[in-house]
Backbone as JSON, one array per atom type, in Angstrom:
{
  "sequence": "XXXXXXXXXXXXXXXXXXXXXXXXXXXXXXXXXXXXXXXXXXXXXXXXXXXXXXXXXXXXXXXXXXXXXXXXXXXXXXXXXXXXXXXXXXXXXXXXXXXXXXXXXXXX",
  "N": [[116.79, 31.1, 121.57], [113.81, 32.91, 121.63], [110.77, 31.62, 123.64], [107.82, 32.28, 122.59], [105.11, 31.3, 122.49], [104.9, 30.25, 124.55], [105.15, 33.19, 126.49], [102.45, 33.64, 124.94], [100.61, 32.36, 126.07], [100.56, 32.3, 128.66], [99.6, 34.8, 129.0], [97.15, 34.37, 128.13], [95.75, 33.51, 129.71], [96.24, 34.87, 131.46], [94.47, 37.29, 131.2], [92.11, 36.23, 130.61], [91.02, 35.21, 133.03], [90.66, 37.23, 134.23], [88.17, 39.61, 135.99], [85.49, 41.5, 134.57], [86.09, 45.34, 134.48], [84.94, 48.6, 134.71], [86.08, 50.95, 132.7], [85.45, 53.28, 130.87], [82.82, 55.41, 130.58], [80.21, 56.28, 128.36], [78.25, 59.04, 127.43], [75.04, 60.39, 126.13], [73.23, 63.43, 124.94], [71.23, 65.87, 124.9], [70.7, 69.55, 124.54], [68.54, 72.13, 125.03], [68.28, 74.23, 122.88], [70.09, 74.78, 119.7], [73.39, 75.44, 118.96], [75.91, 77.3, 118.06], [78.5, 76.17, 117.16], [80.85, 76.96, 115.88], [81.15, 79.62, 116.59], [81.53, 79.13, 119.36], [83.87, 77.88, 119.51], [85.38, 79.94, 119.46], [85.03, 81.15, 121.34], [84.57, 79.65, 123.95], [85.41, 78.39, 127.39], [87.54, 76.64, 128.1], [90.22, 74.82, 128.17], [91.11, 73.17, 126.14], [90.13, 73.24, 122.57], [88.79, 71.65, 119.76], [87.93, 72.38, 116.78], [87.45, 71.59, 113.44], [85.82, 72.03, 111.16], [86.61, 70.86, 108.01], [87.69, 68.34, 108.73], [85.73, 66.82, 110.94], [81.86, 67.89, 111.62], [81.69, 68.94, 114.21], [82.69, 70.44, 117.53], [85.08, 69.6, 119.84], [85.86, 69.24, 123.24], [87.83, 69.36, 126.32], [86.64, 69.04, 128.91], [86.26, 69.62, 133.05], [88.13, 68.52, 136.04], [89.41, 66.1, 135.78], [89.21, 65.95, 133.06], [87.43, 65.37, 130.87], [86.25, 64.35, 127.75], [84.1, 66.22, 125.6], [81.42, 66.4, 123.07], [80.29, 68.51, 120.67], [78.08, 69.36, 118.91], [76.19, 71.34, 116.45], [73.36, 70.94, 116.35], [72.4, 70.9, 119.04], [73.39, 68.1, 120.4], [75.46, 66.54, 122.42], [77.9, 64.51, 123.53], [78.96, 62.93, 126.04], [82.43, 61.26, 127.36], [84.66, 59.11, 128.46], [84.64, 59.15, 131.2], [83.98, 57.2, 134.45], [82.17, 56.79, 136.22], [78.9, 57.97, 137.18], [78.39, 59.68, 138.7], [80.55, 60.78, 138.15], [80.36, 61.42, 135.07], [78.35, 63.51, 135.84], [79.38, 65.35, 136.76], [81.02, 66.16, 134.23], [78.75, 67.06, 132.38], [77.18, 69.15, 134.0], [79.89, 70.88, 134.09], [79.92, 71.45, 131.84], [77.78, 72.38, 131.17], [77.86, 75.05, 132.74], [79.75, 76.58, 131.43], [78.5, 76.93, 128.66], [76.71, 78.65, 129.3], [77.88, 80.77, 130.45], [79.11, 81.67, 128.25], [76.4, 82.59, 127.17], [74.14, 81.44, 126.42], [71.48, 80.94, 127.85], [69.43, 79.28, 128.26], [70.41, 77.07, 128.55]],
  "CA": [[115.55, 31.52, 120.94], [112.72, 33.12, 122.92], [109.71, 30.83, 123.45], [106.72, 33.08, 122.37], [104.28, 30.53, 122.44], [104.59, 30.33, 126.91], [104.5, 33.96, 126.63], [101.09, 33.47, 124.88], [99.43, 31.29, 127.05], [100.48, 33.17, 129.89], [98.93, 36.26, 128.31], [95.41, 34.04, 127.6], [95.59, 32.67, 131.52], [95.8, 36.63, 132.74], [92.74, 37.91, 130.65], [90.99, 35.31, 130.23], [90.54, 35.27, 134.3], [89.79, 38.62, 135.18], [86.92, 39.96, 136.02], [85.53, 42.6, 134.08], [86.04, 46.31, 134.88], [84.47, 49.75, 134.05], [86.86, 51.92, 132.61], [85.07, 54.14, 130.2], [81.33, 55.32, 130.34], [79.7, 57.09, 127.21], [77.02, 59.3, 128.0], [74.53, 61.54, 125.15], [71.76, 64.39, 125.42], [70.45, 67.28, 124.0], [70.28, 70.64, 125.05], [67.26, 72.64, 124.89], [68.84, 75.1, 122.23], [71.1, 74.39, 118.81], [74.29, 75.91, 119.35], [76.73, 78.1, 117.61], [80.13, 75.47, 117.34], [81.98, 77.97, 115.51], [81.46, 80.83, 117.56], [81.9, 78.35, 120.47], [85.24, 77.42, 119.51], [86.21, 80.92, 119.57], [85.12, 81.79, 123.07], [84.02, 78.9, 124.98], [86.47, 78.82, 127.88], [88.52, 75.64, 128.15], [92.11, 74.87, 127.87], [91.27, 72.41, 125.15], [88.71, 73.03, 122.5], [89.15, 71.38, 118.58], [87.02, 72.03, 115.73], [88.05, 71.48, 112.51], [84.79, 71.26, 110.05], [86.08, 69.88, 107.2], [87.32, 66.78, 109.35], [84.24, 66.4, 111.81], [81.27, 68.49, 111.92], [81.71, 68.98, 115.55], [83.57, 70.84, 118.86], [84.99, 68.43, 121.3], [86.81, 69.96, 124.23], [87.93, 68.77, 127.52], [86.36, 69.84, 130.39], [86.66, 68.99, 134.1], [89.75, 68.2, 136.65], [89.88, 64.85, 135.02], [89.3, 66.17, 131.58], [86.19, 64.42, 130.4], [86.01, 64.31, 126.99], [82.76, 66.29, 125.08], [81.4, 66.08, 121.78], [79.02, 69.28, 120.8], [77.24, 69.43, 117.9], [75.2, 72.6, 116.12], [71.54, 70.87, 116.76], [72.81, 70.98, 120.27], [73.38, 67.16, 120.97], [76.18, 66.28, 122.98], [78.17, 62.88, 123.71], [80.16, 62.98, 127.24], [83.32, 60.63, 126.97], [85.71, 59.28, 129.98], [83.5, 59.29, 132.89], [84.42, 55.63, 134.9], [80.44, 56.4, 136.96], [77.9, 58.48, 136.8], [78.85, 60.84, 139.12], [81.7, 61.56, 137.1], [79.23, 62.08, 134.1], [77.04, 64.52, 135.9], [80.27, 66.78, 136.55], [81.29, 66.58, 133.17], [77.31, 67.62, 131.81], [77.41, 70.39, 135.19], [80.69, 71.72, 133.62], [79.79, 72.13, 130.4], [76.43, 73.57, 131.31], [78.3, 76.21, 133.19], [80.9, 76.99, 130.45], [77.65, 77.34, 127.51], [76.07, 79.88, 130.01], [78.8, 81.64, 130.46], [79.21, 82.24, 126.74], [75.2, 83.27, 126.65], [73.32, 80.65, 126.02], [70.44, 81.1, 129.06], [67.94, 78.02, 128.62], [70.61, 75.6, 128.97]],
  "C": [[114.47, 31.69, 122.02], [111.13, 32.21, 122.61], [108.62, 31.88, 123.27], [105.46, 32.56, 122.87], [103.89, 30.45, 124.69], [104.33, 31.86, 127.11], [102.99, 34.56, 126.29], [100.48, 33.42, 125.92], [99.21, 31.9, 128.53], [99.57, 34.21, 130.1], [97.46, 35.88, 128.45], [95.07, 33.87, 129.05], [95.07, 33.86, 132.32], [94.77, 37.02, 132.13], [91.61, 37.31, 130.35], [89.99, 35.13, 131.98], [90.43, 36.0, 134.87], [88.45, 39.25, 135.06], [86.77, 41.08, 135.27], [85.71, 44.62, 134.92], [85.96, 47.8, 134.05], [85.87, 50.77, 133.4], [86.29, 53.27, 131.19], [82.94, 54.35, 129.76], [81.29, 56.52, 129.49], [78.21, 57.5, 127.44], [76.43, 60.18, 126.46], [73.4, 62.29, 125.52], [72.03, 64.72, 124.75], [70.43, 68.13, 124.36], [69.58, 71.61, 124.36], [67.23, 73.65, 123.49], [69.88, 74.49, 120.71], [72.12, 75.39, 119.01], [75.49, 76.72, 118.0], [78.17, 77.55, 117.84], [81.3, 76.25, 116.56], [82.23, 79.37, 115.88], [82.03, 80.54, 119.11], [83.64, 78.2, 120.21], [86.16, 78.72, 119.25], [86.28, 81.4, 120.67], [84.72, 80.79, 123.91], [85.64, 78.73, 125.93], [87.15, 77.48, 128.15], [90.05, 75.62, 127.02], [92.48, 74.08, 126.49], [90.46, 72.12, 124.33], [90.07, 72.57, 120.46], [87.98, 71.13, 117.61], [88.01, 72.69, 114.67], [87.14, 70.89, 111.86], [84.94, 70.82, 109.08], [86.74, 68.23, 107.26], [85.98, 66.47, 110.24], [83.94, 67.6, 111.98], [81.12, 69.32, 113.7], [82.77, 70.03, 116.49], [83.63, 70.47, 119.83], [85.98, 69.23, 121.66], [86.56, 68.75, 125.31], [87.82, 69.74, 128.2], [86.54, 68.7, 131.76], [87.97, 68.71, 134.37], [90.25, 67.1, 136.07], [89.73, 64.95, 133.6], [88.87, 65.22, 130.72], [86.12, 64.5, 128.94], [84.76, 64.39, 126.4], [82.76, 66.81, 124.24], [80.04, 67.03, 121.47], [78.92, 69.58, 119.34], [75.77, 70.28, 117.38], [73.71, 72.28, 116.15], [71.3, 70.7, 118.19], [72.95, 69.88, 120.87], [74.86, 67.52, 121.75], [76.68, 64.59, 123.45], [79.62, 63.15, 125.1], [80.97, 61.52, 126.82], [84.17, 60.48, 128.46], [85.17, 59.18, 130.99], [83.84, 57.81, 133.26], [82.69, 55.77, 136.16], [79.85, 57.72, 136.5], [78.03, 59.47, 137.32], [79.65, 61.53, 137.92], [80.57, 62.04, 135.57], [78.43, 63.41, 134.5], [78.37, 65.81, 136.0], [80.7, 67.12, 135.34], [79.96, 67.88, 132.23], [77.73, 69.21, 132.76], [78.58, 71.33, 134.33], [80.52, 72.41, 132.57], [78.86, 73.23, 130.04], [77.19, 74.77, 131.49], [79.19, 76.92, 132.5], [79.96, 78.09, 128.74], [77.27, 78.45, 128.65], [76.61, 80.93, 130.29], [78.73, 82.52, 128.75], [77.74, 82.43, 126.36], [73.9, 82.58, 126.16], [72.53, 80.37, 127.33], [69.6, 80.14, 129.15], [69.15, 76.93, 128.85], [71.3, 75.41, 130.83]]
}
């Protein structure tokens, strides 16, 4: 019979003594403009875009080499996802900017 109970304790010994570490920063804004998420999700240019309004109001795609996870919403908020610093946040925002501008949207 396998002892479970030592594989517990073992288990509480390793997480209980590590230090913490970043692994997911959540970023949000606004952009200057309300946006068009269903015309977006017909031409915005990424490899991975999903809207589906009558589960969530929304069009989250992945952008960036690391494939940041972002959350765009028709009063033009936004919620970046995945980023481990801040850097990494500003390329995700940077990308996205450059993706809405592309598709015509000039103030953002």
């Amino acid at each position: 019979m396998v002892n479970y109970w030592f594989y517990i304790r073992i288990l509480r010994i390793h997480f209980m003594s590590s230090k913490p570490r970043i692994v997911n920063i959540v970023a949000t804004g606004r952009f200057p403009c309300e946006l068009d998420i269903e015309e977006l999700s017909q031409t915005l240019d990424c490899e991975e875009r999903i809207y589906e309004p009558e589960i969530y109001p929304a069009l989250l795609v992945k952008v960036g080499k690391k494939r940041f996870h972002v959350t765009l919403y028709s009063n033009g908020k936004y919620i970046i996802c995945g980023a481990k610093s801040e850097e990494e946040v500003m390329e995700a925002y940077n990308e996205i900017s450059k993706k809405l501008r592309e598709c015509g949207y000039v103030r953002i």
